[in-house]
C-alpha positions in Angstrom: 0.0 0.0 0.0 2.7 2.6 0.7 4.7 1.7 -2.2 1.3 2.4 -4.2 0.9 5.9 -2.3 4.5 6.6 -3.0 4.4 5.8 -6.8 1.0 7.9 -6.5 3.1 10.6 -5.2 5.7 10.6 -7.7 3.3 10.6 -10.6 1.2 13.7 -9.3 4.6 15.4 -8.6 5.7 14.4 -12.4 2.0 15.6 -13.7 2.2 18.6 -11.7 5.6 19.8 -13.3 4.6 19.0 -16.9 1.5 21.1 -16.4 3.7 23.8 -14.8 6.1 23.6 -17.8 2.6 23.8 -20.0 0.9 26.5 -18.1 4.7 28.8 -18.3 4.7 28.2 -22.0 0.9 29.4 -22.4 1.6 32.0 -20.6 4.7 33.4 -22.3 2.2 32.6 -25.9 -0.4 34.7 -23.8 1.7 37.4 -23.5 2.8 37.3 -27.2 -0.4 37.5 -28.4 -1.5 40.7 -25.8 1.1 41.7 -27.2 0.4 41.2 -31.1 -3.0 42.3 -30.2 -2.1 45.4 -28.8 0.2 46.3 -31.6 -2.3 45.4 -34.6 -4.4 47.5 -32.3 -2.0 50.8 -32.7 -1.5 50.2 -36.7 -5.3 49.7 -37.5 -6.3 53.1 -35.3 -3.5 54.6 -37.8 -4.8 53.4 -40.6 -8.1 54.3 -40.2 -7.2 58.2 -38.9 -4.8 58.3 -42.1 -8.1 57.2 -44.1 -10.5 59.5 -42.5 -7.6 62.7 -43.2 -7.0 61.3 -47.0 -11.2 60.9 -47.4 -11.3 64.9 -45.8 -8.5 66.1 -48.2 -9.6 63.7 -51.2 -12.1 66.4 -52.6 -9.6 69.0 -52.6 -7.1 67.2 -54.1 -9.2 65.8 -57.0 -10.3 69.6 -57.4 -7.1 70.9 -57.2 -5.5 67.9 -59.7 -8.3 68.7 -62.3 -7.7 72.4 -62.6 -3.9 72.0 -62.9 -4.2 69.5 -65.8 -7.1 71.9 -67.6 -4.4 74.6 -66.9 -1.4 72.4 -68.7 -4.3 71.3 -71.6 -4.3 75.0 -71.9 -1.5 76.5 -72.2 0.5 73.6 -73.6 -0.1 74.6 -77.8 0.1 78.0 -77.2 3.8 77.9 -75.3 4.4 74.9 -78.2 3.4 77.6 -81.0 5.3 80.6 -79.3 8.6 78.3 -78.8 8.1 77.1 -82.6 11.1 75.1 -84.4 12.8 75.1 -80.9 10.7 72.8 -79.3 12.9 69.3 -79.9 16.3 71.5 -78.6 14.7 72.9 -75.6 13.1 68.9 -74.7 16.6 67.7 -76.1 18.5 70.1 -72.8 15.8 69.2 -70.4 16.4 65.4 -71.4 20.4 66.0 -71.4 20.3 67.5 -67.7 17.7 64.8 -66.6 19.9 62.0 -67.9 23.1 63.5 -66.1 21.0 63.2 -63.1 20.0 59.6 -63.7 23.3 58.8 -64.1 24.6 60.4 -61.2 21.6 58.3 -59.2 22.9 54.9 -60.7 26.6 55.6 -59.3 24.8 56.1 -56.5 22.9 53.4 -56.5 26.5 51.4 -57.6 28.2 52.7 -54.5 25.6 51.8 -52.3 26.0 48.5 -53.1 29.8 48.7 -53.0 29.4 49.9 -49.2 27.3 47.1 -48.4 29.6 44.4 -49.8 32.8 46.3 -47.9 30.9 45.6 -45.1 29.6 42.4 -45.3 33.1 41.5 -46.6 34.9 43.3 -43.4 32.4 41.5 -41.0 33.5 38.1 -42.0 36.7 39.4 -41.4 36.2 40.7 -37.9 34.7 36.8 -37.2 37.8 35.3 -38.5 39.9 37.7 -36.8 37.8 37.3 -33.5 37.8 33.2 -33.7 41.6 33.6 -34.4 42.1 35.3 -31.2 39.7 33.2 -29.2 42.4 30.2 -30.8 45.2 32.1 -30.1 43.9 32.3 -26.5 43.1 29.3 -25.9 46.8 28.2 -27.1 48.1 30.5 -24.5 46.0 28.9 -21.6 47.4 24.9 -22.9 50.0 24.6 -20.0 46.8 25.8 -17.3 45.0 23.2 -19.4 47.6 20.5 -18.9 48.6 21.4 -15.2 44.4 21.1 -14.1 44.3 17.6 -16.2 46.9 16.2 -14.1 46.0 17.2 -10.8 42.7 15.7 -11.6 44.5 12.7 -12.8 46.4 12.8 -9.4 43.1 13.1 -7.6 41.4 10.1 -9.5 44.6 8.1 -8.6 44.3 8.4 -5.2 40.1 8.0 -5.8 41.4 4.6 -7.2 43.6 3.9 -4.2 41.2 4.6 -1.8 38.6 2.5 -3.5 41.1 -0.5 -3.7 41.4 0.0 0.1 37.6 -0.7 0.4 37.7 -3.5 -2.0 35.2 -1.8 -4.5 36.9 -3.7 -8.0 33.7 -1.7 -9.6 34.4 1.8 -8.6 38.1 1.2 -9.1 37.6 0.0 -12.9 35.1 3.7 -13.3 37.9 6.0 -12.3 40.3 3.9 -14.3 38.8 4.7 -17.5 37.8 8.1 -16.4 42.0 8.3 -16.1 42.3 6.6 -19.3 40.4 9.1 -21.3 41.5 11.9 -19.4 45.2 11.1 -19.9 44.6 10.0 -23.5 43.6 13.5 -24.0 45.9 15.2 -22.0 49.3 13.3 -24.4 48.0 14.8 -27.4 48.4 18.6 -26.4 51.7 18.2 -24.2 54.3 19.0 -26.7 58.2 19.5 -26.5 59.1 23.1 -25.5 60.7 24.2 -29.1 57.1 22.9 -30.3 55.0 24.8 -28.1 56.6 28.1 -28.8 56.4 27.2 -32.6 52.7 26.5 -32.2 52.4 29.8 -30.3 54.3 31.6 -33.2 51.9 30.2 -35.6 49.1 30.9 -33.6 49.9 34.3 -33.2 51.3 34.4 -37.2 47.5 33.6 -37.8 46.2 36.3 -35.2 48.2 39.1 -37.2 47.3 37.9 -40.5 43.5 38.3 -39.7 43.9 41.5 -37.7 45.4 43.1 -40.6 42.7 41.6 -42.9 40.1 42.8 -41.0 41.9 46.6 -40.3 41.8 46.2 -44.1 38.7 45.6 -44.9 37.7 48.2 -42.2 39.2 50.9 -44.2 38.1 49.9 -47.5 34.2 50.5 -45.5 35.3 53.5 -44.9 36.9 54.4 -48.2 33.5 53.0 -49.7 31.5 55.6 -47.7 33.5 58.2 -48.4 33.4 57.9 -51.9 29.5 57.2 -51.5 28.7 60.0 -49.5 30.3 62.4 -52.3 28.5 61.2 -55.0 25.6 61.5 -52.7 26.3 65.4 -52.6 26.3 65.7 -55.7 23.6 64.2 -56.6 21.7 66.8 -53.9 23.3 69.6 -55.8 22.2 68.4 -59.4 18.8 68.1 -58.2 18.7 71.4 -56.4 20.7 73.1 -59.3 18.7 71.3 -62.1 16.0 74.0 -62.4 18.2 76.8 -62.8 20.9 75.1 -65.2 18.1 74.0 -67.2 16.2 77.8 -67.5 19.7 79.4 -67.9 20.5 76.6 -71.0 17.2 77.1 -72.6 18.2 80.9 -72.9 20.7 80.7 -75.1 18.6 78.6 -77.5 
């Protein structure tokens, strides 16, 4: 009977922490979705007072669009008839200025691109560089490395004495294995002195190589930027210049 209660016990306990773990993870998905909820919440009250001050300014608009384009319907044949024979030279300058500007927005676009592939290019850099000196590191630290692996190995010997003492042949073949391993492990990475300080010259070799690749590639970013944030200011100043090039230009047509 009390093995029964016991065994009742010990289910209960195990139903009780699954439902815990259940009722944790509900509650964390509860929370997502108040969360969601209240979000979605925020974006459609913007979206309908956007609506609302578009459907208020609509009729304007529409009024405003109609008269323009009646105005341009207008006025169009009788500026064409006034201009006469220089009507393909004047769209010919507006066309030339226009396309300087396009091209100007493509080198743009071009160095852009060039920026994000410096940087993509100096981030894998920085992670080699980074797992270099995380290798590097851990080089340095072998001798700490070795020097803990043998004090445990010292510590299971003794566990292995004492369990010989007590007669415990199971325990005794455990921490022999456990010592077998361990050592196993521990004759790989001890090396001769002219060795380890080869390996640490390599190591650090390695370290340099990829810290200079990565200053590299760091510079070339911001070389990249540089370059892109001139062209960038230039294109500003065609745009704001077009205007007056173009009316200045058409003059002397």
């Amino acid at each position: 009977m009390a093995e029964n209660v016991e065994d009742k016990l010990k289910t209960l306990k195990n139903t009780l922490q699954t439902t815990e773990g259940i009722i944790e993870s509900k509650t964390k998905e509860k929370n997502t979705l108040k969360g969601d909820i209240a979000n979605l919440e925020k974006i459609v009250k913007e979206i309908n007072q956007l609506s609302d001050a578009y459907k208020q300014g609509l009729t304007v608009i529409q009024k405003d669009e109609t008269e323009i384009e009646s105005y341009i319907s207008l006025k169009e044949p009788m500026i064409e008839t006034a201009i006469k024979d220089k009507k393909e030279d004047f769209d010919s300058t507006i066309k030339g200025f226009d396309d300087s500007i396009d091209t100007i927005q493509k080198e743009v676009d071009s160095l852009r691109e060039a920026v994000e592939n410096a940087q993509k290019e100096y981030e894998g850099a920085k992670e080699k560089r980074d797992m270099s000196q995380n290798e590097y590191n851990s080089f340095k630290a072998k001798q700490k490395v070795i020097e803990n692996n043998l004090k445990t190995l010292k510590d299971l010997k003794k566990r292995i004495e004492q369990e010989e003492d007590d007669k415990d042949t199971a325990n005794m073949y455990f921490f022999l294995q456990e010592s077998k391993k361990l050592l196993d492990a521990t004759k790989t990475d001890i090396l001769s002195e002219k060795d380890f300080k080869n390996k640490l010259l390599e190591e650090w070799a390695k370290l340099d190589a990829d810290e200079m690749s990565a200053r590299t590639k760091e510079l070339s970013v911001e070389v990249a930027k540089n370059k892109l944030n001139e062209k960038q200011k230039a294109l500003e100043t065609a745009r704001k210049e077009r205007n007056q090039h173009i009316l200045e230009k058409l003059k002397t047509i």
